[in-house]
C-alpha positions in Angstrom: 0.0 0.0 0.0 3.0 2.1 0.9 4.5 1.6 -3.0 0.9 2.1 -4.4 0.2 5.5 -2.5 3.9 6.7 -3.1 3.2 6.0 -6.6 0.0 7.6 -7.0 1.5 10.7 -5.5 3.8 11.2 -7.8 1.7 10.3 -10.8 -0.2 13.3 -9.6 2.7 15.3 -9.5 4.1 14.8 -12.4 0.4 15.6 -14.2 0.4 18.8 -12.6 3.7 19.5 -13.8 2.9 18.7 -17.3 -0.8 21.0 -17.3 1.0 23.3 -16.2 4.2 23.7 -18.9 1.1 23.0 -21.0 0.0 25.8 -20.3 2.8 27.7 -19.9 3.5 27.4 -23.5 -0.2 28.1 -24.6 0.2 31.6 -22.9 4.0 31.7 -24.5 2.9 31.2 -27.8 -0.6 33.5 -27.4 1.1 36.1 -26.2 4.0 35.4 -29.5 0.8 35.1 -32.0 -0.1 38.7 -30.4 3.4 40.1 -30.7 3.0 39.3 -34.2 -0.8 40.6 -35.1 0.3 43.5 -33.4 3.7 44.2 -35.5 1.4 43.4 -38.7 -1.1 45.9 -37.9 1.5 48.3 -37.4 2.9 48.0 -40.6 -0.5 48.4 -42.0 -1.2 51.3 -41.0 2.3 52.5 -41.5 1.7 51.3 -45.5 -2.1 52.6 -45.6 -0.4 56.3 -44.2 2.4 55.8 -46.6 0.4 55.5 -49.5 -2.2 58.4 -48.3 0.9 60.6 -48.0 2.1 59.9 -51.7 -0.9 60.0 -52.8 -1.5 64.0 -51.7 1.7 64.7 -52.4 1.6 63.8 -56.4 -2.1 65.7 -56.0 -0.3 68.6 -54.9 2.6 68.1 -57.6 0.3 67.4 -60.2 -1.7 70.6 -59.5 1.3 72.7 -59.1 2.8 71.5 -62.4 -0.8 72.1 -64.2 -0.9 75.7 -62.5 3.1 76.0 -63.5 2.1 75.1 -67.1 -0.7 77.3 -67.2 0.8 80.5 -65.8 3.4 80.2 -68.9 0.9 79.6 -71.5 -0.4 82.7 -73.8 -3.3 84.4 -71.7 -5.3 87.2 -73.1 -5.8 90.2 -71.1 -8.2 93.0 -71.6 -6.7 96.6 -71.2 -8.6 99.3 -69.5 -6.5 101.7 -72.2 -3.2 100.7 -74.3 -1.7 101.9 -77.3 -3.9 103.9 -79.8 -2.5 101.7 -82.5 -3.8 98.9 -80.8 -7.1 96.8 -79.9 -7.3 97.0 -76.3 -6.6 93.4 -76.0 -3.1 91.6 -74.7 -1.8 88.5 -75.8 0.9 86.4 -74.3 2.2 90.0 -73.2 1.9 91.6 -76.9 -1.3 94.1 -77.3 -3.1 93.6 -80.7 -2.8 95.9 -83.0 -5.4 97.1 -85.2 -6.2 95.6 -88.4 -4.9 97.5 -91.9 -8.2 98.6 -93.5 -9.1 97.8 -97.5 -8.6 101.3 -97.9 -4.8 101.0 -97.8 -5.2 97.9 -100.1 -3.0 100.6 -102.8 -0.2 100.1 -100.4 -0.2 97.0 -101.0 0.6 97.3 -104.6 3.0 99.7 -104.6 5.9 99.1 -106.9 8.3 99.8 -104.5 7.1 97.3 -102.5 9.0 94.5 -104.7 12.4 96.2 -103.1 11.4 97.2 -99.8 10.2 94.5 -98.8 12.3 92.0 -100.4 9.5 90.2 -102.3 11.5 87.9 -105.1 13.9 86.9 -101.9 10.6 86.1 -99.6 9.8 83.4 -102.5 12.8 81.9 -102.7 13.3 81.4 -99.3 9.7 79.7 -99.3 11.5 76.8 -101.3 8.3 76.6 -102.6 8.0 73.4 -105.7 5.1 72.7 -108.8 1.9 71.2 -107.3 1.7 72.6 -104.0 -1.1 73.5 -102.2 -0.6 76.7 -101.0 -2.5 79.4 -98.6 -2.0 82.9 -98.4 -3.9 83.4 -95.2 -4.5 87.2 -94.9 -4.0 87.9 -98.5 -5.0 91.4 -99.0 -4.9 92.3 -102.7 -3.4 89.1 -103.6 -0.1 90.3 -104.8 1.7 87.6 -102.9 -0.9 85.4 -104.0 0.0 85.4 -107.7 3.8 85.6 -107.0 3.7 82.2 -105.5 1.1 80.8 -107.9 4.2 81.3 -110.8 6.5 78.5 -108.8 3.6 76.1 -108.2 1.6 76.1 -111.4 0.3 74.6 -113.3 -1.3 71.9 -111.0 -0.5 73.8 -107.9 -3.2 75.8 -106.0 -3.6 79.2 -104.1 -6.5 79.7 -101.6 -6.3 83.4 -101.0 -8.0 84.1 -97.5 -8.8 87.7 -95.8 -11.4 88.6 -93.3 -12.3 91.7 -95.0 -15.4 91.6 -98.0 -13.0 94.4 -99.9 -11.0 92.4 -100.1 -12.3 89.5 -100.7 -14.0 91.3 -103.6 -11.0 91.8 -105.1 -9.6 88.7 -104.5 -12.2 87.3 -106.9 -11.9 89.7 -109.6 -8.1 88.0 -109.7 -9.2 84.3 -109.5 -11.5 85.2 -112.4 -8.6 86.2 -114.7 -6.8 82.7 -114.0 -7.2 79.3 -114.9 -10.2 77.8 -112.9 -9.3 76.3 -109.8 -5.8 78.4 -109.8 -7.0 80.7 -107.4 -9.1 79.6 -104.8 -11.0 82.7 -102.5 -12.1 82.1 -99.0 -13.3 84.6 -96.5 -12.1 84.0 -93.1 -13.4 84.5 -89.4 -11.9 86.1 -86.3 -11.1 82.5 -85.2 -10.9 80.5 -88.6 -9.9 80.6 -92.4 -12.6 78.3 -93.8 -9.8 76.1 -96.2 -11.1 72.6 -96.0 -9.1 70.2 -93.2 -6.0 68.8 -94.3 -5.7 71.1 -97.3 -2.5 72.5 -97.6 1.0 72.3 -97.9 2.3 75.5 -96.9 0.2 78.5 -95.3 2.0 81.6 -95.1 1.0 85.1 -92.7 2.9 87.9 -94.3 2.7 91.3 -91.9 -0.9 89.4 -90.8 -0.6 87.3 -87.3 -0.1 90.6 -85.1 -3.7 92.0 -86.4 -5.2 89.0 -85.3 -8.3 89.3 -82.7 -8.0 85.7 -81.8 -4.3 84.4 -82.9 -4.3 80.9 -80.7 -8.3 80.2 -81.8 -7.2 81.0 -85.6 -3.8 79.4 -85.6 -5.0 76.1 -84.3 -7.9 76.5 -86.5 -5.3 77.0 -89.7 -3.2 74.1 -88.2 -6.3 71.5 -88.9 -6.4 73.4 -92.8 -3.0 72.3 -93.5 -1.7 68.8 -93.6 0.3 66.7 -90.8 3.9 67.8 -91.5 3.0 70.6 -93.5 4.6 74.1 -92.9 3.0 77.3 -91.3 5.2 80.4 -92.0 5.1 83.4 -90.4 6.5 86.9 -91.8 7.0 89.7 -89.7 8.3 92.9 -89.7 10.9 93.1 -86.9 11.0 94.7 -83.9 13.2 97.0 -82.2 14.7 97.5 -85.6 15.4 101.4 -85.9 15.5 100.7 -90.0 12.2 99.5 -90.2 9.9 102.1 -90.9 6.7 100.7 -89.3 4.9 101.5 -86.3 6.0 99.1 -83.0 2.7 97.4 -82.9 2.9 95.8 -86.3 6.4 94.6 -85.7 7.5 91.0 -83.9 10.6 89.1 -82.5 11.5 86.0 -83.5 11.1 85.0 -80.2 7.3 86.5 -79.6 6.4 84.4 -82.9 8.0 81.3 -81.8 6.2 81.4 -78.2 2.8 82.1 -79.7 2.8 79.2 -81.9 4.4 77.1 -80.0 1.9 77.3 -77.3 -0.5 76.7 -80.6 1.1 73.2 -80.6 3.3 74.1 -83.8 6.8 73.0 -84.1 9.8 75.2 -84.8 11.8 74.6 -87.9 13.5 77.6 -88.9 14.2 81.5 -89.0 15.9 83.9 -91.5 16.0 87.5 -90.9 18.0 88.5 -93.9 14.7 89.9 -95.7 15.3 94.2 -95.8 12.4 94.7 -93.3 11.0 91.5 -91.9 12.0 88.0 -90.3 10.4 84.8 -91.7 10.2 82.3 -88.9 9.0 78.6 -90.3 7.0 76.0 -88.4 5.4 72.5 -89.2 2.1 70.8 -87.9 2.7 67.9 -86.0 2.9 64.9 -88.2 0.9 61.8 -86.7 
């Protein structure tokens, strides 16, 4: 009985000692499995405030960027008063000048002109080649018009645009004179020139973009009138050039021209300022 009872007593024992380590681990290894949810959901929420954070902050850089983008884009700007030569209207810094009425369409057709102003040079520097299409976008009397018509013909074309009926009249007086479909006449808008999309090879502004009430509505309009790839040349009399004898609001810089259509979305090609009186600054549409 002795044996038995010293036996059962430490059978009991050693049961105890086992439910116990027993649960000795089970807490152990709950409070380990809590240690760990714990770390997890820390790095969550580190991750989830992370991500929040980037998020704003490429918000806030996007916005900034947009703003920064804007704020050097062309803006126009009405003007409580400006220069009398001028609308009162700014654009990309530059006030508007007024447009040259028909009434000095003669001016145009002065034969001095052909010196002055350089005009045999201005058509060789167009490189301009037999079947073009070609548009004289503020054509005036069409002297240019016909000029350029000599190196394209005979399949090439001229659409002669001006915003002016006078104009315009006269315009088709001179088609009428020509071959049919030589001379093409199209009255423009403020904001468009009315040549069919995807029309033309070459469209050329001679002493014409500064007058222009809306230049980036009408140059992106002109942009869809000539073909992907296709040039857009602008011709201005220059600026801060004591030796040209025209009023400051009718003259340019190179660099005014390039900002203002660039901002249109065209692309800069090349300049040449060796004309008497005025720069000729080339551009082409984007090609697709």
């Amino acid at each position: 009985m002795k044996i038995n009872n010293d036996f059962s007593i430490q059978a009991i024992v050693t049961t105890n000692k086992l439910i116990w380590a027993q649960s000795s681990g089970a807490g152990a290894e709950r409070k380990f499995f809590d240690r760990v949810r714990n770390k997890i959901a820390d790095a969550l929420i580190f991750f989830v405030k992370s991500l929040l954070l980037a998020i704003c902050l490429f918000l806030f850089t996007s916005e900034t960027h947009a703003a920064d983008v804007n704020s050097n884009r062309c803006q126009y700007e009405q003007l409580k008063s400006g220069h009398p030569d001028g609308i009162p209207k700014r654009y990309c810094g530059r006030q508007i000048a007024h447009i040259m009425g028909w009434e000095g369409a003669e001016w145009l057709e002065r034969p001095e002109r052909k010196t002055e102003e350089g005009l045999d040079q201005l058509i060789e520097l167009l490189r301009l080649k037999p079947g073009m299409t070609v548009g004289d976008i503020g054509a005036g009397t069409g002297r240019l018009s016909m000029l350029m018509l000599e190196r394209i013909k005979p399949e090439g074309q001229v659409w002669a645009v001006d915003i002016q009926p006078e104009m315009v009249t006269r315009l088709k007086s001179r088609a009428k004179q020509l071959g049919q479909n030589q001379l093409l006449v199209s009255q423009s808008s403020s904001t468009a020139t009315n040549i069919p999309a995807a029309t033309l090879d070459l469209a050329i502004m001679v002493d014409v973009y500064h007058e222009l009430e809306f230049p980036r509505e009408f140059l992106q309009n002109l942009i869809k009138s000539v073909k992907p790839g296709g040039q857009v040349v602008f011709v201005e009399y220059r600026a801060n050039d004591k030796s040209v004898p025209i009023k400051s609001l009718h003259t340019m810089t190179v660099a005014q021209v390039r900002k203002e259509a660039q901002d249109a979305g065209l692309l800069f090609e090349r300049s040449d300022s060796t004309l008497p009186w005025q720069h000729l600054v080339v551009f082409r549409t984007p090609a697709p």
